[in-house]
C-alpha positions as a printed NumPy array, in Angstrom:
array([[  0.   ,   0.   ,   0.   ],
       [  1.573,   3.047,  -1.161],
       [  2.244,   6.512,   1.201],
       [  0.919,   9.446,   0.22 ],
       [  3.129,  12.195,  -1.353],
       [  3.444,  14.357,   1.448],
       [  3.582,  11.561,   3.806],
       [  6.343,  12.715,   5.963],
       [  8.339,   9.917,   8.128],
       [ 11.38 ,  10.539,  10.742],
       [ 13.628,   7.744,  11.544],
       [ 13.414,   5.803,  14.856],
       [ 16.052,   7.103,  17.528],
       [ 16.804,   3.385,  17.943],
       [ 17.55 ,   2.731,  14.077],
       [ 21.564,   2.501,  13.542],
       [ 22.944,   2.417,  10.095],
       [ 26.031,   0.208,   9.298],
       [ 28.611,   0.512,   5.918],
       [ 27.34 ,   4.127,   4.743],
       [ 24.107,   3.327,   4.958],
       [ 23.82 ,   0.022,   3.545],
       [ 22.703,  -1.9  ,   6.628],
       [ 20.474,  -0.73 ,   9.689],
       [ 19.108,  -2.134,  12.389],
       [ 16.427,  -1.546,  14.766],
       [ 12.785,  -1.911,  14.293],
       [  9.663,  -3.299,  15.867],
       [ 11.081,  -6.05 ,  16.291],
       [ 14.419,  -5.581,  16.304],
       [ 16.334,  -6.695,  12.86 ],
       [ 19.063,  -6.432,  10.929],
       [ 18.455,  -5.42 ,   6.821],
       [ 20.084,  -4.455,   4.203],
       [ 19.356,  -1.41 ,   2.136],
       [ 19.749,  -0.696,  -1.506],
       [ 22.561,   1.464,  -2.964],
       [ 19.664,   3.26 ,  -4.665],
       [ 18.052,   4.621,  -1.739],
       [ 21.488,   5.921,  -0.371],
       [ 20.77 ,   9.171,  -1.03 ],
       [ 17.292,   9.323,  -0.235],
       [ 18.529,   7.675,   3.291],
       [ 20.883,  10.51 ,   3.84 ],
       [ 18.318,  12.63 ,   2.981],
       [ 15.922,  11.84 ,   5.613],
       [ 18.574,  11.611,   8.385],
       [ 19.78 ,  15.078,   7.706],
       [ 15.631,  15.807,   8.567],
       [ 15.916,  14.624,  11.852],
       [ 12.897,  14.376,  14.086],
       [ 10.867,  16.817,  12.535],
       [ 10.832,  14.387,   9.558],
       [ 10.71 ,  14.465,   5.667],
       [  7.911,  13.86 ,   2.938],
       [  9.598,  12.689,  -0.088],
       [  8.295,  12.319,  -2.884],
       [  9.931,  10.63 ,  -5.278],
       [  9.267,   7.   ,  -5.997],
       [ 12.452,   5.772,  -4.775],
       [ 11.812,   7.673,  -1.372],
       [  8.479,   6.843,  -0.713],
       [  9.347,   2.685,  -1.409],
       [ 11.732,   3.79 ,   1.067],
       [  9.579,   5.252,   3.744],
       [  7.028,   2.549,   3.218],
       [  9.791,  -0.152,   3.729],
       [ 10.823,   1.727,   6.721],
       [  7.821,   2.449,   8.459],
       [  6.942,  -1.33 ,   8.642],
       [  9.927,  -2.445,   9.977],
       [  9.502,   0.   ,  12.716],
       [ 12.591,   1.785,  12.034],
       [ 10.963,   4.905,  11.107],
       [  7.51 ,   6.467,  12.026],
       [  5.235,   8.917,  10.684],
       [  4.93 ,  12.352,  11.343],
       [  1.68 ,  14.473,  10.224],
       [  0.886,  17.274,  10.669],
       [ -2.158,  18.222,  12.995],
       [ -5.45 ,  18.137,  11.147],
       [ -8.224,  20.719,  12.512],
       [-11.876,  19.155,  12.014],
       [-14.495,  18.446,  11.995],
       [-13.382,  14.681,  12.643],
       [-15.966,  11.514,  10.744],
       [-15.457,   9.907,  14.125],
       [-17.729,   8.503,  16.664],
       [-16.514,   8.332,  20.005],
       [-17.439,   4.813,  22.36 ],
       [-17.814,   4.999,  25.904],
       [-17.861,   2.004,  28.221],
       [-19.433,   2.929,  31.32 ],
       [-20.183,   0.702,  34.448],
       [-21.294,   2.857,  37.64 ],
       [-18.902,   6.143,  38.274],
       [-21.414,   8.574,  36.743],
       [-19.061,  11.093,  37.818],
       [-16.106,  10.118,  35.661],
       [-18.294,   9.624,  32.639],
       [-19.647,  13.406,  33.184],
       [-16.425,  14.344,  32.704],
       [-15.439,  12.379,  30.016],
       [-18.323,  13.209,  27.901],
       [-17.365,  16.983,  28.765],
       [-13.929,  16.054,  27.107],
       [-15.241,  14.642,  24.235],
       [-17.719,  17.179,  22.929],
       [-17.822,  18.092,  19.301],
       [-18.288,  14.531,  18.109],
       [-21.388,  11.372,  18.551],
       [-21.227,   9.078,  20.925],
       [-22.427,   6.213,  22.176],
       [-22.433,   5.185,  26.036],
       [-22.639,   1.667,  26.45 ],
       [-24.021,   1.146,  30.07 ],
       [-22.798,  -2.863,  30.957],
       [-25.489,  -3.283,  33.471],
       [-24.396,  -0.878,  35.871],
       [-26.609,  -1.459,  39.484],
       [-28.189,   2.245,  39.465],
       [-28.601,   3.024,  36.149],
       [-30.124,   6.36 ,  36.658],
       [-27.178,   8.69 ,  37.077],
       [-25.627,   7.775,  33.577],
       [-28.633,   8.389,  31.857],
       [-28.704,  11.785,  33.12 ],
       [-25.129,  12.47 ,  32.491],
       [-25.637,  10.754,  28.941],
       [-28.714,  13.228,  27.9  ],
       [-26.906,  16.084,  29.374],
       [-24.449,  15.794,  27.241],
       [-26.467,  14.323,  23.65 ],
       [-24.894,  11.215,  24.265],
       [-26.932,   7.765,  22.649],
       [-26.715,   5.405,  25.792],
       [-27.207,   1.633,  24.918],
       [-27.578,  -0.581,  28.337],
       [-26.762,  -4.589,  28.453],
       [-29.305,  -6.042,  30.289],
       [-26.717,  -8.091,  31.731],
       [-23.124,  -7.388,  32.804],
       [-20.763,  -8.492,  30.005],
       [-17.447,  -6.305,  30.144],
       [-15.752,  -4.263,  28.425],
       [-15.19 ,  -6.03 ,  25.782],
       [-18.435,  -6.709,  24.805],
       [-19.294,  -3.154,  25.436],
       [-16.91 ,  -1.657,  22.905],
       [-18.481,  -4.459,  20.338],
       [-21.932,  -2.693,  21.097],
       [-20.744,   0.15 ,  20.25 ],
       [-19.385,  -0.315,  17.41 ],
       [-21.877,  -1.779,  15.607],
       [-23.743,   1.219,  16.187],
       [-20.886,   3.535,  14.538],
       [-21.842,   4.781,  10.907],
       [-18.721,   6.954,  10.581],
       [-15.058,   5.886,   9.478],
       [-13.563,   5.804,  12.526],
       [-14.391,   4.993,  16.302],
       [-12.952,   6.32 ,  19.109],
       [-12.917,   3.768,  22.341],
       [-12.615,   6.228,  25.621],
       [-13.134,   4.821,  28.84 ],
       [-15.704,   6.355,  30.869],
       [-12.887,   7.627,  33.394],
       [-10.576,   8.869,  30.459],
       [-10.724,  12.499,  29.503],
       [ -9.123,  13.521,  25.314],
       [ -7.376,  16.783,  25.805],
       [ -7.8  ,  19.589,  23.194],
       [ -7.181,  18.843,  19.716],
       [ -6.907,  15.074,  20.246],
       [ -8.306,  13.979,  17.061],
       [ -6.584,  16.396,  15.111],
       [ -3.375,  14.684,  15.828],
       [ -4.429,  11.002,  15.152],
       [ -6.756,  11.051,  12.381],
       [ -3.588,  12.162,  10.12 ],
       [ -2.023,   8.954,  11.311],
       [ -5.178,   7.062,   9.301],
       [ -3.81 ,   8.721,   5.759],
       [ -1.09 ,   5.482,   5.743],
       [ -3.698,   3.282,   4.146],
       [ -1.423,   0.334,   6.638],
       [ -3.191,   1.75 ,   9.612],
       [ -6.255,   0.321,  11.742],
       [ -5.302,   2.083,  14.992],
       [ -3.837,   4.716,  16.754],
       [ -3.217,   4.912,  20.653],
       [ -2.522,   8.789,  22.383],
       [ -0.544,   8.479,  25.326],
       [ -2.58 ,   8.048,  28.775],
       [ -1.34 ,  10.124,  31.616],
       [ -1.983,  10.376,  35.258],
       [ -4.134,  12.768,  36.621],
       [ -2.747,  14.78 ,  39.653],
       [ -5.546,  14.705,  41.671],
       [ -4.909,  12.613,  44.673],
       [ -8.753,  11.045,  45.849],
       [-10.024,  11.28 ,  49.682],
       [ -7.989,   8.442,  50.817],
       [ -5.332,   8.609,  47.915],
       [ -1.644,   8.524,  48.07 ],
       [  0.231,  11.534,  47.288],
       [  2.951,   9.347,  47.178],
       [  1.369,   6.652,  44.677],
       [  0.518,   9.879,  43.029],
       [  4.051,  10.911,  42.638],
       [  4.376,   7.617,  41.598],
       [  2.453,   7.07 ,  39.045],
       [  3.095,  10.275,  37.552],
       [  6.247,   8.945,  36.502],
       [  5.159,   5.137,  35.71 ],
       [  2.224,   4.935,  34.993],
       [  0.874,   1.22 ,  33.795],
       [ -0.992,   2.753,  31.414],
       [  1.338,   5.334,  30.112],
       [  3.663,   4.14 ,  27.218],
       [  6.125,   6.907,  27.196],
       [  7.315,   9.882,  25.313],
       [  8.603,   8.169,  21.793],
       [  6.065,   7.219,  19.029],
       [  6.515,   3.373,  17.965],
       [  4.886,   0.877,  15.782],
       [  3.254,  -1.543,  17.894],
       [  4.033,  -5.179,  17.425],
       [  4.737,  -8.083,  19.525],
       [  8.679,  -8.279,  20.428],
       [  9.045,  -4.65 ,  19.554],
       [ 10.277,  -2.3  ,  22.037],
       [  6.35 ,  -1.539,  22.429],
       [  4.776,  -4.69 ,  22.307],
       [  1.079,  -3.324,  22.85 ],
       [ -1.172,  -0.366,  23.436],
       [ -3.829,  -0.315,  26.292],
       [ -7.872,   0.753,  24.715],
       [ -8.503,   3.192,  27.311],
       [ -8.293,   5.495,  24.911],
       [ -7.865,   4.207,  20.944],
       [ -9.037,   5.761,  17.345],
       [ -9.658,   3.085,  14.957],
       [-10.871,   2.604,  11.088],
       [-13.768,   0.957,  11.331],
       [-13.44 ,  -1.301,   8.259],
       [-10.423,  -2.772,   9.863],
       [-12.505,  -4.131,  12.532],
       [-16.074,  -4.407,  12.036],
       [-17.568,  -7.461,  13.704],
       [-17.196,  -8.502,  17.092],
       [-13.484,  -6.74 ,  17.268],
       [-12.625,  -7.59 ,  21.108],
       [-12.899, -11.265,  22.445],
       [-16.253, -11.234,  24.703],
       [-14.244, -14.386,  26.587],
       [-11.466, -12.186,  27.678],
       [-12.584,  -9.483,  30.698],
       [ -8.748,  -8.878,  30.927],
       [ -6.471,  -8.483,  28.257],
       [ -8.683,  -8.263,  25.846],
       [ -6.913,  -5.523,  24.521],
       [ -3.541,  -7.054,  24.083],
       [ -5.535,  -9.411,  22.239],
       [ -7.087,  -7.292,  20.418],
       [ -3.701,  -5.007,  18.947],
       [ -2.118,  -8.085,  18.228],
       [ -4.861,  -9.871,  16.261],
       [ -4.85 ,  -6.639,  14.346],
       [ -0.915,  -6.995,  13.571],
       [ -1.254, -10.578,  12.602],
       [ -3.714,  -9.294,   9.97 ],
       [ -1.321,  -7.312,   8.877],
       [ -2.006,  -4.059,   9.963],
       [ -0.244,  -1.581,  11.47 ],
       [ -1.409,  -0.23 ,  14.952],
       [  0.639,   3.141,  15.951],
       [  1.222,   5.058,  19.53 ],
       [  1.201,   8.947,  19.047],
       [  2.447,   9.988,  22.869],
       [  2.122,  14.332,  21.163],
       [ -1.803,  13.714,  21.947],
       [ -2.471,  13.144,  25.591],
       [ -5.55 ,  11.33 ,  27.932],
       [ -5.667,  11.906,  31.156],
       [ -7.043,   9.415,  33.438],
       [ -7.931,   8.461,  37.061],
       [ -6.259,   5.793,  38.614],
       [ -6.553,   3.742,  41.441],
       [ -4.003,   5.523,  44.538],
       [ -5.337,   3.601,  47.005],
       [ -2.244,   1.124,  47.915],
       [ -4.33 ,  -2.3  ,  48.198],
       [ -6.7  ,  -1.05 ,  44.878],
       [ -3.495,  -0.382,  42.998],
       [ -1.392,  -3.375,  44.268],
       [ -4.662,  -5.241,  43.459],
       [ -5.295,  -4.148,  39.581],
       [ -1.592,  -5.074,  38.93 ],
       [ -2.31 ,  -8.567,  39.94 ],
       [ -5.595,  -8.799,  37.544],
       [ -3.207,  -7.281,  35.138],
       [ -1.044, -10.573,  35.285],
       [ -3.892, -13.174,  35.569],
       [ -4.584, -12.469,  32.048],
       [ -1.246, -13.817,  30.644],
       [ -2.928, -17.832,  30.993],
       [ -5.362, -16.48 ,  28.243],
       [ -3.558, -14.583,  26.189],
       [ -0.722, -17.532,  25.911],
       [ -3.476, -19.928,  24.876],
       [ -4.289, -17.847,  22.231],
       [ -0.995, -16.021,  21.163],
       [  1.544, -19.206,  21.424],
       [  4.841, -18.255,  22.502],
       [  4.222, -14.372,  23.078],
       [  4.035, -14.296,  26.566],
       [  7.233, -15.817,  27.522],
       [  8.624, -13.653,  30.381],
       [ 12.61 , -13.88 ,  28.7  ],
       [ 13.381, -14.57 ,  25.205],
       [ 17.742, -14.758,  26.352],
       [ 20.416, -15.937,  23.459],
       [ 22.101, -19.334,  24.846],
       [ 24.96 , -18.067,  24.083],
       [ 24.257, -14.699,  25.938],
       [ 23.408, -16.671,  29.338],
       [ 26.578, -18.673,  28.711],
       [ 28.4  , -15.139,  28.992],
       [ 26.451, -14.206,  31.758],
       [ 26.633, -17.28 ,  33.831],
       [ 30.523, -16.858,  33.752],
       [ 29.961, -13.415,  34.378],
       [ 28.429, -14.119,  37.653],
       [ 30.765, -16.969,  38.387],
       [ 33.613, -14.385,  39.069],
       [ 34.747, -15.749,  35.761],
       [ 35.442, -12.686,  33.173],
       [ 38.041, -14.142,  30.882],
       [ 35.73 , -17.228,  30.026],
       [ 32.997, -15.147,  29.769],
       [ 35.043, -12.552,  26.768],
       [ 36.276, -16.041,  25.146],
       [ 32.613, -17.148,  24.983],
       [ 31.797, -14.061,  23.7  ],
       [ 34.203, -14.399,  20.913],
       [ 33.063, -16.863,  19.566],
       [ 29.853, -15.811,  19.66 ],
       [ 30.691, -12.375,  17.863],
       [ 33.059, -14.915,  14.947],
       [ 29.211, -17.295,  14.347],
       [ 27.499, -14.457,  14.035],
       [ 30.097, -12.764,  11.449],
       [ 30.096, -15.83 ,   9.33 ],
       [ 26.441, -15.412,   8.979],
       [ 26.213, -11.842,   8.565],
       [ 29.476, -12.608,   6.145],
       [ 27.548, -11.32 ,   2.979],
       [ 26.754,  -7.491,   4.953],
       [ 29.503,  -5.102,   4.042],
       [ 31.053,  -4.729,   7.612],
       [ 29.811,  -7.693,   8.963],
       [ 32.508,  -8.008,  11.866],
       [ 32.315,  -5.086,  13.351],
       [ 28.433,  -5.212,  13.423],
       [ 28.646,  -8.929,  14.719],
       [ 30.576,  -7.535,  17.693],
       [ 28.377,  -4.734,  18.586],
       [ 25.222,  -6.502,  18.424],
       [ 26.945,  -9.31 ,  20.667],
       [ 27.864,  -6.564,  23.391],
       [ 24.419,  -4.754,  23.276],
       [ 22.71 ,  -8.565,  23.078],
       [ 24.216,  -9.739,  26.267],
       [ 23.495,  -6.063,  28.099],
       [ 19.759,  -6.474,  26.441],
       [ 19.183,  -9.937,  27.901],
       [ 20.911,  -9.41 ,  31.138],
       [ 18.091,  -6.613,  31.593],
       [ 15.22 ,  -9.137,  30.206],
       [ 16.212, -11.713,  32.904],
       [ 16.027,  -9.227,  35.514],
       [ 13.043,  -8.25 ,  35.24 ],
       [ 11.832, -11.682,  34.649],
       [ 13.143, -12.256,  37.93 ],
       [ 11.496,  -9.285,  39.512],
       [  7.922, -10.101,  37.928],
       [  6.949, -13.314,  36.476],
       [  9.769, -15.291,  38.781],
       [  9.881, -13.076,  41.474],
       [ 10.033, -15.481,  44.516],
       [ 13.394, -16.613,  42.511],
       [ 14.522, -12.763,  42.647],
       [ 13.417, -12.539,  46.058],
       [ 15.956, -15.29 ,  47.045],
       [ 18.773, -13.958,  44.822],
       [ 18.344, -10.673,  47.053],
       [ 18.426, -12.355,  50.701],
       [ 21.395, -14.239,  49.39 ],
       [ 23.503, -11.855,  47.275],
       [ 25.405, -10.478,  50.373],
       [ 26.564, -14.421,  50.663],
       [ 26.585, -15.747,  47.262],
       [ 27.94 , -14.335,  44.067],
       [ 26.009, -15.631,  41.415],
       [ 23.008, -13.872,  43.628],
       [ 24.621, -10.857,  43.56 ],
       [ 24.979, -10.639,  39.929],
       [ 21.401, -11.619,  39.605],
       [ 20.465,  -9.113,  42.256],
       [ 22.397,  -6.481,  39.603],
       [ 20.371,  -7.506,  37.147],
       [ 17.202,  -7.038,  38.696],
       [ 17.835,  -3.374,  40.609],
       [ 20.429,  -1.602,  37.846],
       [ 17.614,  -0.952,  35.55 ],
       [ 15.232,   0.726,  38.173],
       [ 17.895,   2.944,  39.416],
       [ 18.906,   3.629,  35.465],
       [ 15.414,   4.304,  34.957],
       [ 15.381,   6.83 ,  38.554],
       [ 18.379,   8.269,  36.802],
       [ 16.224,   9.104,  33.801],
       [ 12.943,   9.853,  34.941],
       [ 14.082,  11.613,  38.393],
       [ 10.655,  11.025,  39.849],
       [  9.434,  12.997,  42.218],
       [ 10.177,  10.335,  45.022],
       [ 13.507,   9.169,  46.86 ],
       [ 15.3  ,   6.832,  44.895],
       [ 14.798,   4.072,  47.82 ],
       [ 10.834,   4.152,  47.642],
       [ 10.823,   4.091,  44.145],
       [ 12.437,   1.043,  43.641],
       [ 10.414,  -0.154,  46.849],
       [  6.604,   0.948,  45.007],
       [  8.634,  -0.612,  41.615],
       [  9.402,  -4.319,  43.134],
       [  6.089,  -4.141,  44.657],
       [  4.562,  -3.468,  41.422],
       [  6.262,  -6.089,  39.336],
       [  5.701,  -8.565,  41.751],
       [  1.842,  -8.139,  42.107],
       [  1.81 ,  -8.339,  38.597],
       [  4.215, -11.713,  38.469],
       [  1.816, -13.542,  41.395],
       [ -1.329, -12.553,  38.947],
       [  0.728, -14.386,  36.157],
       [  1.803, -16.994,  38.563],
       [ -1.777, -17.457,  39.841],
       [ -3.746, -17.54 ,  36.391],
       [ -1.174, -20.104,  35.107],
       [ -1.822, -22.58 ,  38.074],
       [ -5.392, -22.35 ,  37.341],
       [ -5.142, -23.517,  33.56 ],
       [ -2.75 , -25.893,  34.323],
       [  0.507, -23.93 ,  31.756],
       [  3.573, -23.019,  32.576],
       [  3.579, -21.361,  29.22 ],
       [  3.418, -17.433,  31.044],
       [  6.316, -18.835,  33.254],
       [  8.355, -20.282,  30.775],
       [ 11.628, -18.578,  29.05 ],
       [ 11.911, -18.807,  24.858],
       [ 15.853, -19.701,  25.367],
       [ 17.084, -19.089,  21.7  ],
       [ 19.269, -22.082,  20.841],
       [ 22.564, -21.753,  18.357],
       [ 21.376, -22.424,  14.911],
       [ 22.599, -24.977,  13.137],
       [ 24.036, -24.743,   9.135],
       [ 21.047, -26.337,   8.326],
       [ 18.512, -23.752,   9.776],
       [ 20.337, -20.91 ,   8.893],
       [ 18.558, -17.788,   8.243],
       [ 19.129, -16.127,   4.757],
       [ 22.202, -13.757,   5.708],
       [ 21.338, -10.069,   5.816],
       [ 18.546, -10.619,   7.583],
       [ 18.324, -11.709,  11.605],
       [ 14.631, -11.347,  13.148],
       [ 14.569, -11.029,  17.534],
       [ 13.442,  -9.075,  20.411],
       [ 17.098,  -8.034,  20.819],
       [ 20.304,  -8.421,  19.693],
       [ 22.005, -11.844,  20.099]])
């Protein structure tokens, strides 16, 4: 599906070019490709742009933008599009008239539909539904939300749908940022970035506040991304997402799933081959839950869904997807055992060369992505071991002043939270950060750890250890598909 001439695209902060040009890597997921010498200068072209991006025109540069843009290694940047917006705006609503006053306030301009699931007084959203010209639709039964949104969208008669939880508020000129996104003929959805709001509740924590300000589970950050399983954003929550109807008319969200069904529902989208995007420059602000046990309590339903969504997304859900060769490293690393571990290394760098052998600089890439593969799955193990195996990282902690193979794992586990205090410089001490963060990821883990009990599969548990591959399975060289380098 060709871009449209003015389509203007910015490479991906993450996307590194190799031999002049000729090889990057990067992407959603991460890859290594070769390039054509004809789009050298094109290339060049659009790096000189920078973030603010280029639209070019040519045929050779829009093959090249179109190329780029689904490998994740670039994304798009319109610009803002006033309306009036064909969009009609869905509102799942259970109880908490209040929120959905609000919301509806936020969302004026546009239809929508309120789809009360059944809600025990159903009085007070009516009210706040006809003050505001909203169509409310009530199940007679409670179903979720997933079968809420499906209400709703059958009902939609314009091009696009907008699914806004009833305790989600748009900010101004929200539409006019994402509906550009829909002129890549690619893309079925587009998710704004979901922020925090300030207000601490009667019975709040300020400091959960101050918290969540800064890490947010539903907030997916600052940087736009293609959203694909494995990528560095492997999914988009549906408190607040725009989507072209044709893409997914029907009953678009599993009815089965009261949790994760939108996980489910992104990636189902990708393996139809469309692209869903995240476009943090237009914000949603929502309420979250501040009260410790409520908020310790939604991370663990969080993590019950992964049972589901492994029995119907094989594979996906496996908490670690570590090289062999990179835990080999590792291991000796934490054995106190350094010159091993740089031998082992070696030769993983030289196996990877001989298969990259065909890239122009093919050493020197084959030893980069080795060092940045073993840092990448060093991090991927820690935080396996801080959510979905957390009682193991809890051991490696009580035992790393004793043992040194727990201290290493203990590294692996905290380094990233204080790199990521580093970065964010929350507005809370460095020791109750990490504190409110191991909390977090291990409510989350015992969800995971609980759901997979009950259906009897280790499969949310289990690591995807990649194994050496063998002459006979090797992978056409110039190409190597994975969640990180190896």
């Amino acid at each position: 599906m060709k871009l449209p001439a003015d389509f203007a695209v910015a490479l991906d902060r993450d996307t590194s070019f190799w031999s002049g040009g000729r090889v990057a890597t990067g992407g959603s997921p991460w890859k290594v490709v070769r390039l054509a010498d004809t789009a050298g200068p094109h290339l060049a072209a659009l790096r000189r742009a920078g973030a603010r991006g280029l639209a070019d025109s040519s045929p050779v540069g829009r093959a090249l933008a179109r190329r780029l843009l689904d490998l994740g290694m670039a994304h798009p940047v319109p610009a803002p599009r006033p309306g009036p917006h064909d969009v009609t705006v869905v509102v799942p609503a259970f109880g908490r008239a209040d929120e959905l006053e609000r919301c509806l306030a936020a969302v004026k301009g546009v239809p929508v539909i309120v789809v009360d699931d059944c809600s025990p007084d159903p009085g007070p959203l009516r009210r706040a539904a006809e003050a505001h010209g909203a169509r409310l639709v009530r199940h007679p039964r409670n179903r979720g939300p997933a079968a809420a949104r499906n209400t709703g969208l059958r009902l939609v008669e314009t091009p696009f749908a907008a699914f806004v939880d009833s305790d989600c508020r748009p900010g101004d000129g929200w539409l006019d940022v994402l509906v550009p996104h829909f002129d890549d003929p690619r893309v079925a959805a587009v998710a704004p970035r979901v922020l925090p709001d300030a207000h601490v509740p009667g019975g709040g924590s300020a400091l959960l506040a101050r918290y969540e300000a800064a890490r947010s589970s539903l907030d997916m950050g600052a940087r736009p991304a293609l959203v694909r399983p494995g990528g560095r954003l492997g999914f988009v929550p549906t408190a607040t997402l725009l989507v072209r109807v044709s893409a997914v008319e029907g009953n678009a969200f599993d009815e089965e799933l009261r949790l994760g069904e939108d996980v489910d529902f992104v990636w189902r989208l990708g393996d139809r081959g469309w692209h869903v995007r995240y476009e943090p420059a237009a914000h949603v602000t929502h309420s979250g839950r501040l009260r410790p046990l409520d908020w310790a309590r939604r991370r663990h339903e969080y993590g019950t869904s992964a049972a589901d969504l492994a029995r119907r997304h094989p594979g996906r859900l496996a908490p670690a997807r570590p090289s062999a060769w990179n835990l080999a490293v590792l291991g000796l690393l934490a054995r106190g055992r350094p010159g091993a571990a740089a031998a082992c290394a070696g030769v993983s760098a030289a196996l990877l060369a001989r298969r990259l052998s065909r890239l122009p600089g093919g050493r020197s890439l084959a030893v980069s992505l080795v060092g940045k593969g073993v840092v990448a799955d060093a991090a991927a193990v820690g935080h396996a071991l801080r959510r979905e195996w957390w009682p193991l990282g809890l051991r490696a902690e009580a035992a790393a002043p004793r043992i040194r193979p727990a201290r290493a794992a203990a590294a692996a586990m905290l380094a990233p939270v204080a790199l990521e205090w580093l970065r964010e410089r929350p507005a809370v001490d460095p020791v109750r950060y990490t504190v409110l963060r191991l909390t977090e990821d291990a409510a989350y883990g015992s969800g995971v750890t609980a759901a997979a009990a009950r259906a009897r599969s280790a499969a949310p548990l289990r690591p995807d250890v990649r194994l050496p591959i063998s002459p006979f399975r090797r992978r056409r060289a110039g190409r190597h598909d994975g969640s990180a380098p190896s």
